[in-house]
FIDO-390499 format. One record per residue: residue in one letter; residue number from 1; y, z, x of N, C-alpha, C in turn; chain. Coordinates in steps of 0.001 Angstrom, whole numbers. Each point is the difference from the previous one (the first is absolute). Layout:
! FIDO-390499
SITE   type   seq      n.c2      n.c3      n.c1     ca.c2     ca.c3     ca.c1      c.c2      c.c3      c.c1   mol
SITE      a   NUM         Y         Z         X         Y         Z         X         Y         Z         X     A
...
! end
This chain:
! FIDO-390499
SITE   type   seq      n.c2      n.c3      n.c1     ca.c2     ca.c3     ca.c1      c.c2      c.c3      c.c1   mol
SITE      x     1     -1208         0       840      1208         0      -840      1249         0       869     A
SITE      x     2         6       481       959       900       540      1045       206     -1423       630     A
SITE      x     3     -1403      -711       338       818     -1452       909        92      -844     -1160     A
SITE      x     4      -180       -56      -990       713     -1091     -1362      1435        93        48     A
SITE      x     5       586      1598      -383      1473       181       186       615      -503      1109     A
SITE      x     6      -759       120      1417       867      -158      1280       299     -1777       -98     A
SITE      x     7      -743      -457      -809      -177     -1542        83       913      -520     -1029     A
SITE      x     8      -214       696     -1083      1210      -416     -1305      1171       714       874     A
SITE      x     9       380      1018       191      1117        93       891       697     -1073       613     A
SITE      x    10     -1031       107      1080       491     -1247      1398       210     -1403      -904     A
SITE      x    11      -548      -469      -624       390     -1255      -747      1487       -29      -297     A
SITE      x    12       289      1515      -812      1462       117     -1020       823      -609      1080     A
SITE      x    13      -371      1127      1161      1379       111      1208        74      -947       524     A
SITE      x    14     -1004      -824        29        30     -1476       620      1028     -1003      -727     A
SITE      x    15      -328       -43     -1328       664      -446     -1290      1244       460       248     A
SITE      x    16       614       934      -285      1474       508       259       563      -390      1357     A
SITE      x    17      -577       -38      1209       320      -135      1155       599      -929      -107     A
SITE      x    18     -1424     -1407      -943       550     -1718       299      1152       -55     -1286     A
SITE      x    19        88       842      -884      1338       -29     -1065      1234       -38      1025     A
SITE      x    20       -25      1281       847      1094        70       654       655      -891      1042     A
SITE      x    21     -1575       -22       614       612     -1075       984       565     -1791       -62     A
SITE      x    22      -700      -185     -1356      1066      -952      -926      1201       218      -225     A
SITE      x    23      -123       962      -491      1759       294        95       693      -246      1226     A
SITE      x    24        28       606       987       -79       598       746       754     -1889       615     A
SITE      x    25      -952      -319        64       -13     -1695       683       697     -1001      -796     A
SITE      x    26       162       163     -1318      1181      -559      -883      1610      1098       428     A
SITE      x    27      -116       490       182      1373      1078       110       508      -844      1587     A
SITE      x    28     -1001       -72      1111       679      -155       883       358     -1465        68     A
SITE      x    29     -1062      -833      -870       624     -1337       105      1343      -145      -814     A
SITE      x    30      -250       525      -460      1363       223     -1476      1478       280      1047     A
SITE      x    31      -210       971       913       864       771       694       652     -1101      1215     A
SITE      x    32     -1240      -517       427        76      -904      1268      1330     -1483      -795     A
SITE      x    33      -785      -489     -1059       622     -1348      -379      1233       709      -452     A
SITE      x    34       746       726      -607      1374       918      -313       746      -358      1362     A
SITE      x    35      -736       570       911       745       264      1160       231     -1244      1014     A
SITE      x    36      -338      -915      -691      -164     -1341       703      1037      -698      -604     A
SITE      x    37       333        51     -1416       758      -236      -573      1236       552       212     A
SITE      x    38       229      1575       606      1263       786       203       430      -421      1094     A
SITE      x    39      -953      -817      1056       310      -134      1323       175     -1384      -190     A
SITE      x    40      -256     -1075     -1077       396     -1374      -262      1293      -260      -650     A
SITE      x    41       494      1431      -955      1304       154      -293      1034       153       987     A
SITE      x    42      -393       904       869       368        18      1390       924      -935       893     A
SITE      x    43     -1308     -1025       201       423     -1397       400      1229      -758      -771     A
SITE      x    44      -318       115     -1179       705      -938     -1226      1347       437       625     A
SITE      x    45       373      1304        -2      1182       776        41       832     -1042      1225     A
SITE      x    46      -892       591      1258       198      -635      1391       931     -2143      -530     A
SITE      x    47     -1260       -57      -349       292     -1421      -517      1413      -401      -788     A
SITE      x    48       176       462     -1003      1293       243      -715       832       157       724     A
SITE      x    49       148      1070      1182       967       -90       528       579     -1054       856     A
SITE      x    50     -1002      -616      1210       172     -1018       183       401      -963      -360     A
SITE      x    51      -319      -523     -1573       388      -891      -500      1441       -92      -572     A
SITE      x    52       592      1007        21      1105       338      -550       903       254      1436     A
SITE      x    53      -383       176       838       508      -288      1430       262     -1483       250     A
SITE      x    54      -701      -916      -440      -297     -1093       365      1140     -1129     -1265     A
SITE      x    55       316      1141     -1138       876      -867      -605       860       463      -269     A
SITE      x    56       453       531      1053      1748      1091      -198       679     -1116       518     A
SITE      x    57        19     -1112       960       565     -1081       500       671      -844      -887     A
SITE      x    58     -1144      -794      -916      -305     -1053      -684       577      1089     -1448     A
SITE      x    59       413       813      -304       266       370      -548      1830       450       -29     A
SITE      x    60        86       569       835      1530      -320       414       814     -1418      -240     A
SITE      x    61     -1098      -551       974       422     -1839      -253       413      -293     -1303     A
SITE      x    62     -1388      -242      -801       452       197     -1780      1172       160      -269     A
SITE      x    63       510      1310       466      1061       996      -966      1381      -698       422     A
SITE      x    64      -165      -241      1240      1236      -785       622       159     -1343      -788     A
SITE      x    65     -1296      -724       238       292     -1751      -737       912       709     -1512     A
SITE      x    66      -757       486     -1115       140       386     -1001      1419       947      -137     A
SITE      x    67       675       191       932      1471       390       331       920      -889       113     A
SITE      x    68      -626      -652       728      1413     -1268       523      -271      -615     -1075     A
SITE      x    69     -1077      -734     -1063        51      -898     -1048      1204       898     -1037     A
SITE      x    70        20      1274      -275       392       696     -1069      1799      -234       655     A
SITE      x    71       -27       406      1107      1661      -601       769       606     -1647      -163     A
SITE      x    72      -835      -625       -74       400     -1205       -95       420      -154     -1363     A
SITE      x    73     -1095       425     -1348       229        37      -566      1096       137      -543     A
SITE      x    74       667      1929       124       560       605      -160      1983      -911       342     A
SITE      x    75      -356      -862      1060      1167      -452       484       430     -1647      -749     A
SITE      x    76     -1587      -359      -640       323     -1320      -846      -337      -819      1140     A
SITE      x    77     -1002        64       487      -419     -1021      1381     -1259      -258        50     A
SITE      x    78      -918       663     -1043     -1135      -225       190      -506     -1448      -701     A
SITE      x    79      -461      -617      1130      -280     -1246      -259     -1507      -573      -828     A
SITE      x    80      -655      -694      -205     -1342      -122      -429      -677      -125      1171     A
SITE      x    81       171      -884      1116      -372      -330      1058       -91      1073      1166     A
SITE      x    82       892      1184       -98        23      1300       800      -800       596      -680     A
SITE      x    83      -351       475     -1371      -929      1131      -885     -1759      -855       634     A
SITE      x    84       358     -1354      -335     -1485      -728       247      -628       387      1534     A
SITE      x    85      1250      -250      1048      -488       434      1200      -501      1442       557     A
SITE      x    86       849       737     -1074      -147      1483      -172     -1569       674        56     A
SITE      x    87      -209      -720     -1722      -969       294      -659     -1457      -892      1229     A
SITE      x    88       117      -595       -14      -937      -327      1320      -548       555       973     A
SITE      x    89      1250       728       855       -56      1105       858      -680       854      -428     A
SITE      x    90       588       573     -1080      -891      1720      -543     -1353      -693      -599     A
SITE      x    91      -804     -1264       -65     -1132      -447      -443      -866      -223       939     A
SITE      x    92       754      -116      1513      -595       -76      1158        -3      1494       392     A
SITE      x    93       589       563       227       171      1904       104     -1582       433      -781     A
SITE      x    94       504      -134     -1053     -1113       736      -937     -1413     -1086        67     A
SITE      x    95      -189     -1212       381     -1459      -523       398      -191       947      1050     A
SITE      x    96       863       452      1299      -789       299       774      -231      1499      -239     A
SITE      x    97       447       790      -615      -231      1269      -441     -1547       208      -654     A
SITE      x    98         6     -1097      -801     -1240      -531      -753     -1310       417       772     A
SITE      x    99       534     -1058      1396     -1003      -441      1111      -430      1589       560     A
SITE      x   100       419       708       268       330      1258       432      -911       459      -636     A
SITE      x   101      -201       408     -1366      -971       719     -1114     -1099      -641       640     A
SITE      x   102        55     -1300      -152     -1448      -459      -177      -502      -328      1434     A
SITE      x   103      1009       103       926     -1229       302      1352      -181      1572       135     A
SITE      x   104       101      1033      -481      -246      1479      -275     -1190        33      -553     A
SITE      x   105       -28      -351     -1426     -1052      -509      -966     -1361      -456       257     A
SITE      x   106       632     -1206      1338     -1358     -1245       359      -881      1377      1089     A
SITE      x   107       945       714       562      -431       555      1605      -997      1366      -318     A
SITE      x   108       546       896     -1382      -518      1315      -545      -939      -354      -835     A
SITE      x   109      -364     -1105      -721     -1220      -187      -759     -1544      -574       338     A
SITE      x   110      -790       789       321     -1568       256       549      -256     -1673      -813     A
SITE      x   111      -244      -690      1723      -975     -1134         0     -1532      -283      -360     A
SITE      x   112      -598      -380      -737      -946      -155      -200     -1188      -475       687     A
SITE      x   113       719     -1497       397      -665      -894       522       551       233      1822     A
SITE      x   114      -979      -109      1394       399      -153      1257       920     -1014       -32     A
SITE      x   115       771       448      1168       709     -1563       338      -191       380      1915     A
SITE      x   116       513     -1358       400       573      -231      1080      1691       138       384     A
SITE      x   117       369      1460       880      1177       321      -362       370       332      1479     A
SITE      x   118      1243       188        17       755       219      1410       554      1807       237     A
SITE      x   119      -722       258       957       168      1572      -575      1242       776       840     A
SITE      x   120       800     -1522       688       949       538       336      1122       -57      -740     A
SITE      x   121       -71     -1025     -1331       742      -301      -604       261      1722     -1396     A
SITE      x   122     -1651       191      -162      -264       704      -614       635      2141       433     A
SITE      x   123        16      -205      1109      1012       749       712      2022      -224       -15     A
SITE      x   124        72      -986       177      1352        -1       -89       251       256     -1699     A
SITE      x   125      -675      -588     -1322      -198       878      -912       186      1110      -182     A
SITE      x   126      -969       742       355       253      1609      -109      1306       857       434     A
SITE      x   127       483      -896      1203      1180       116       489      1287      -235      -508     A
SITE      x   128       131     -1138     -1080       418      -248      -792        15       921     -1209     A
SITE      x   129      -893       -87      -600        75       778     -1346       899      1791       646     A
SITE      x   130      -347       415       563       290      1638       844      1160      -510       599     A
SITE      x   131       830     -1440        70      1190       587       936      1228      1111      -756     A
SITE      x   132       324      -270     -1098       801      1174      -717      -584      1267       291     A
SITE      x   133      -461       116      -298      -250      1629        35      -374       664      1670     A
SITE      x   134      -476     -1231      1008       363       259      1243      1556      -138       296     A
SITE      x   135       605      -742      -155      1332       129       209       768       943      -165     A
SITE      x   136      -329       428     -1551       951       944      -723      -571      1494      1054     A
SITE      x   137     -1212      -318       705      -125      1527       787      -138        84      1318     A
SITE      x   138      1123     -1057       440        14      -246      1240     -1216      -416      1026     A
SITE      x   139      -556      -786      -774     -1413       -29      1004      -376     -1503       291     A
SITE      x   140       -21       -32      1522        56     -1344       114     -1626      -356       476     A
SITE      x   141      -330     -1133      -826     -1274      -363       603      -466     -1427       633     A
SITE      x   142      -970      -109      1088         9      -934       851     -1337      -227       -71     A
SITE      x   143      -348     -1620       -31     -1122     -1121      -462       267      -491      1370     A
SITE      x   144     -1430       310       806      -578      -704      1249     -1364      -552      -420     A
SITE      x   145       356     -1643        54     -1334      -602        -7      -216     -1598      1084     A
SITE      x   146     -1036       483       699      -508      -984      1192      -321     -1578      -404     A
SITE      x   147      -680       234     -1385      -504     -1587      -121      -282       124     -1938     A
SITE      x   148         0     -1153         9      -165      -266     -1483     -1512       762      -503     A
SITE      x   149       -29       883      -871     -1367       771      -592      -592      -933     -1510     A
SITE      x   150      -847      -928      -601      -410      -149     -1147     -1100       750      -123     A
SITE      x   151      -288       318      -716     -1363       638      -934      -285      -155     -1532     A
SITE      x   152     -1346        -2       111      -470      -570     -1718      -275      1262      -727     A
SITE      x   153      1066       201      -512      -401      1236      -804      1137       557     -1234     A
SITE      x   154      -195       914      -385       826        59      -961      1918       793       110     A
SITE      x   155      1000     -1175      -182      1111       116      1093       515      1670      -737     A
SITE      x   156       273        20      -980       603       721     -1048      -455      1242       630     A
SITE      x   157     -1354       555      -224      -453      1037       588       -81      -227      1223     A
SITE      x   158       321      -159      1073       568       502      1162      1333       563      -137     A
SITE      x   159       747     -1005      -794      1755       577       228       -27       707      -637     A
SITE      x   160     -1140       713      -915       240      1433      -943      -451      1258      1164     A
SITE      x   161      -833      -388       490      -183      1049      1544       898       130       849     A
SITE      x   162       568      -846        23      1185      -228       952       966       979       154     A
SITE      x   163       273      -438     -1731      1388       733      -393      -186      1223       -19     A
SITE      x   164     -1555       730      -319      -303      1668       -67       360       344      1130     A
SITE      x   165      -344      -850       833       200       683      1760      1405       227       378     A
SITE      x   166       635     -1445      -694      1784       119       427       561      1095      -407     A
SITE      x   167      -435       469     -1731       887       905      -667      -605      1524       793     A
SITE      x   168      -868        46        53      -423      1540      1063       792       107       861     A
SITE      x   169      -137     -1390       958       772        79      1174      1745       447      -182     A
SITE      x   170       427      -738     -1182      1395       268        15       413      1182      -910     A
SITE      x   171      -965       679      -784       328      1323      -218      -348       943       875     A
SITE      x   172      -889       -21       826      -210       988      1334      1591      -238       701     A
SITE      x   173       286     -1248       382      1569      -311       721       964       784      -957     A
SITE      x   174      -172       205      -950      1352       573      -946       144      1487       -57     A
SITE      x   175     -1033       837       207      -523      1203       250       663       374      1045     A
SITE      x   176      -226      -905      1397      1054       344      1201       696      -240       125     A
SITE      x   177      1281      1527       401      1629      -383         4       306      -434      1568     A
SITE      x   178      -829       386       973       446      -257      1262       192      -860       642     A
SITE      x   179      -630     -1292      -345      -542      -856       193      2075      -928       453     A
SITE      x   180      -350      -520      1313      1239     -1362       128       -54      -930      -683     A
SITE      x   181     -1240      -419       382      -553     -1315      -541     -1281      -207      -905     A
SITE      x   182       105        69     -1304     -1626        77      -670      -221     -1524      -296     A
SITE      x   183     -1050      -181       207      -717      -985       314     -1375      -595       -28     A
SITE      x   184      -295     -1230      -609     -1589        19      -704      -731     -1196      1119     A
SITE      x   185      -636      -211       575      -230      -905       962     -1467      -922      -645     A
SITE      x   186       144     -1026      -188     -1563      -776      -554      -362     -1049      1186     A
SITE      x   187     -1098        85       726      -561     -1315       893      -985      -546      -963     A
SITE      x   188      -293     -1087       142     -1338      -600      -241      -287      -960      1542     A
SITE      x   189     -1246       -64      -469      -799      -392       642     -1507      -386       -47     A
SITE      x   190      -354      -950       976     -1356      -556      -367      -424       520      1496     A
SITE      x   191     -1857       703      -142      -414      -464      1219     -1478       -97      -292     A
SITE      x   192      -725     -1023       413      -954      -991       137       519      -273     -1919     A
SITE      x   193     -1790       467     -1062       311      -481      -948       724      1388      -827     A
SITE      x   194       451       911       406       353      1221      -578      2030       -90      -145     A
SITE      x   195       305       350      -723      1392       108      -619       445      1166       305     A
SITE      x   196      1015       588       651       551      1233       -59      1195      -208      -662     A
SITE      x   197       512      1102      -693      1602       285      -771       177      1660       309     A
SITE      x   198       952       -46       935       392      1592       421       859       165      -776     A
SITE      x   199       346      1411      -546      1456       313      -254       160      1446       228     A
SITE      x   200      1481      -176       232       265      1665      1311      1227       175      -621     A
SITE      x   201       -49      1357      -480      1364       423       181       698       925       659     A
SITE      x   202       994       134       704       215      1933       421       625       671       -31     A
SITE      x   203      -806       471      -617       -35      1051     -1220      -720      1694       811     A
SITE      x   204       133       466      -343     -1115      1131       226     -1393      -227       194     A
SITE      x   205      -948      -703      -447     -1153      -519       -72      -297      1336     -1218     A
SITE      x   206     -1769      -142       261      -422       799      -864      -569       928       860     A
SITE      x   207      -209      1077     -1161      -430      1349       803     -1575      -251       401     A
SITE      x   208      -596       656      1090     -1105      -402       911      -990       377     -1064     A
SITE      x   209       457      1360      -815     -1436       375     -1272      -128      -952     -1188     A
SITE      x   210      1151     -1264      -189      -129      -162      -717        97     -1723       -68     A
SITE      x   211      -542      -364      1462      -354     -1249       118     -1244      -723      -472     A
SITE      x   212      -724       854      -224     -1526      -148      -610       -11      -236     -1369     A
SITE      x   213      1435       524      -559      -192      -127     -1651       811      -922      -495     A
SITE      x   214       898      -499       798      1272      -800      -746      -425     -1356     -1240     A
SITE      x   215     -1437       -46       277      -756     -1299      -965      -439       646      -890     A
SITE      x   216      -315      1388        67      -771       404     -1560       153       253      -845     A
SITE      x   217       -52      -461     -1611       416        82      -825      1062      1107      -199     A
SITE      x   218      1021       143     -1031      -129      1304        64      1048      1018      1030     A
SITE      x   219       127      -816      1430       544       472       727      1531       190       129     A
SITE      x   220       687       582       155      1682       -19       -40       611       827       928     A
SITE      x   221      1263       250       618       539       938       799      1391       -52      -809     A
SITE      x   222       211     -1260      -991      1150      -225      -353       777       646     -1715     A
SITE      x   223       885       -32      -458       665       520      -946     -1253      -586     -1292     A
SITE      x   224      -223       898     -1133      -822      -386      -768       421     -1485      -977     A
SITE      x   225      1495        99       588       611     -1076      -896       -48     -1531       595     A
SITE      x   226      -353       206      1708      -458     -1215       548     -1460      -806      -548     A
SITE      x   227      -903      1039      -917     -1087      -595      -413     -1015      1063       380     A
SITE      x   228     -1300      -610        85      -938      1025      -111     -1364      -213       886     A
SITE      x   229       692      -517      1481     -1107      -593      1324     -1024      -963      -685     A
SITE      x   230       330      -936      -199      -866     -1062      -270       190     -1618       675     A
SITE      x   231      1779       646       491       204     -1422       381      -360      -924      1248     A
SITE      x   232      -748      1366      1245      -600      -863      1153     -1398       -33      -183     A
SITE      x   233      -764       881     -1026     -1118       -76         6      -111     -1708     -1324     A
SITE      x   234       923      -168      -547        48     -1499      -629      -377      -546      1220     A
SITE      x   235       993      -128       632       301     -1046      1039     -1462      -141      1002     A
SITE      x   236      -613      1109       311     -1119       129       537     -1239      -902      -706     A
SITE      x   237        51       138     -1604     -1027      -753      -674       369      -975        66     A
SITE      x   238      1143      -716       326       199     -1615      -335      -616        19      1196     A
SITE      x   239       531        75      1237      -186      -723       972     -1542       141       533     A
SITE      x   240      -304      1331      -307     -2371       207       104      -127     -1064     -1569     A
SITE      x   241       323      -142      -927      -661      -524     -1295       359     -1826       508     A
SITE      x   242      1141      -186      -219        91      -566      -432       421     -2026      1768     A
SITE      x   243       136      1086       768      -359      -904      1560      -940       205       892     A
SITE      x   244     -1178      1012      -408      -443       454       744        41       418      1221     A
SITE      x   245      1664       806        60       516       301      1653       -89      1501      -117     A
SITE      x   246       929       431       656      -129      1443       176      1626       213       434     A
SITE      x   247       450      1605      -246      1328       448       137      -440      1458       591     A
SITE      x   248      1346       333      1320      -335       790       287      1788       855       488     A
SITE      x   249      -266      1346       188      1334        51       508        67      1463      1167     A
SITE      x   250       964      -234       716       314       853      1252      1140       242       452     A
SITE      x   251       452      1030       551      1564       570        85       410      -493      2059     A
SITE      x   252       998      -973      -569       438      -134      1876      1547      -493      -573     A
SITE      x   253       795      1429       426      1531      -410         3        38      -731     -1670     A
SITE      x   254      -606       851     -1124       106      -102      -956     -1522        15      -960     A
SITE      x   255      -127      -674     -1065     -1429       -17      -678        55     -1415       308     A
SITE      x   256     -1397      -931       364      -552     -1679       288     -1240        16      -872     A
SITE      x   257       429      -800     -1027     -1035      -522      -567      -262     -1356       459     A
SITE      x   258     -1450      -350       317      -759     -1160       187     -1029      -756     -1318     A
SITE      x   259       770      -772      -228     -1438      -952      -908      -311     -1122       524     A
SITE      x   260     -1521       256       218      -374     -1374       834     -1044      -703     -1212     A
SITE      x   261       236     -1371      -290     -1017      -673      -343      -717     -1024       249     A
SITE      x   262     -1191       106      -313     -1186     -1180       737       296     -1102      -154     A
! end
């Protein structure tokens, strides 16, 4: 009677165990995709700003054409042939504003299909999209590359790794007040069939206990409002998932991350 119970027992607890641990495994996926999303809002933010960096120019311009037409006006001079040339201008202004969205658009939306892509081009990108908000924090960054890099793979997700690495790099730079010169340094490079992409900033580097973790989920040193450590351990799965390379990083006269791919 005694080993019947121990057996209907052990069944229950087994039963409840696998209840929980369902849970348990829906909660964290539940938790994980949230936080992927808080750290994709993140980006968006980053993005916005840029883009609105990018049309404070072309936007001024506007306001000016659309001034002097209202003056001409105003004086009985405005001609058909001046409004026509006008209106042209601010149609050429605002195409290229256009253009602006939609190379943002083309560069942040996950490729499907491989291509054959230039990954130095795909670098000056990232460089691009981040120059506002490097600017606006004094941080100047420098693209060293030896020879032309193509690779068949998917372009989009690289420059989404990219950019995780840049924005670490340039919020670690913003953290330090001492600094003369802050500064983000990128080489590429090829050697035999392997790809390297360094990027250095200096910065403080990272702390020696906590070089082992900077990829794992989860991980953070930073304000809870920067996100919730997911964004180098992303960057880690693209580049193991999705090029089959590897990323690694080490502190010399700042934090150096290396991604090399096959």
């Amino acid at each position: 009677m005694s080993w019947s119970f121990s057996i209907i027992l052990l069944i229950i607890l087994l039963y409840l165990g696998k209840i929980w641990l369902d849970r348990e495994v829906k909660r964290q996926v539940e938790k994980t995709r949230l936080h992927f999303q808080e750290n994709r809002l993140i980006a968006m933010g980053e993005l916005l700003g840029n883009i609105a960096h990018h049309w404070k120019q072309p936007l001024n311009t506007i306001s000016l054409m659309a001034l002097n037409i209202q003056k001409q006006s105003n004086k009985g001079e405005l001609t058909p042939l001046y409004l026509e040339e006008k209106l042209f201008d601010i149609e050429e202004v605002v195409e290229e504003m256009s253009k602006t969205i939609e190379e943002f658009h083309t560069h942040l939306t996950p490729t499907e299909n491989m291509e054959i892509f230039s990954i130095n081009q795909t670098i000056k990108t990232s460089i691009k999209i981040l120059s506002s908000s490097l600017e606006k924090s004094h941080i100047n960054i420098y693209f060293i590359d030896t020879e032309i890099c193509e690779y068949n793979g998917y372009k989009n997700e690289l420059l989404q790794a990219i950019l995780i690495i840049l924005t670490n790099a340039k919020d670690s730079l913003i953290k330090n007040e001492t600094l003369k010169e802050k500064k983000i340094t990128i080489k590429l490079s090829k050697v035999e069939n392997k790809i390297n992409i360094t990027i250095q900033d200096n910065s403080l580097g990272i702390l020696d206990e906590n070089l082992h973790r900077v990829f794992d989920p989860y991980f953070t040193t930073a304000h809870k409002t920067k996100g919730k450590g997911l964004g180098l351990y992303i960057a880690k799965m693209i580049i193991i998932k999705s090029f089959n390379g590897s990323i690694s990083v080490h502190n010399q006269d700042g934090a150096i991350f290396i991604i090399t791919l096959e």
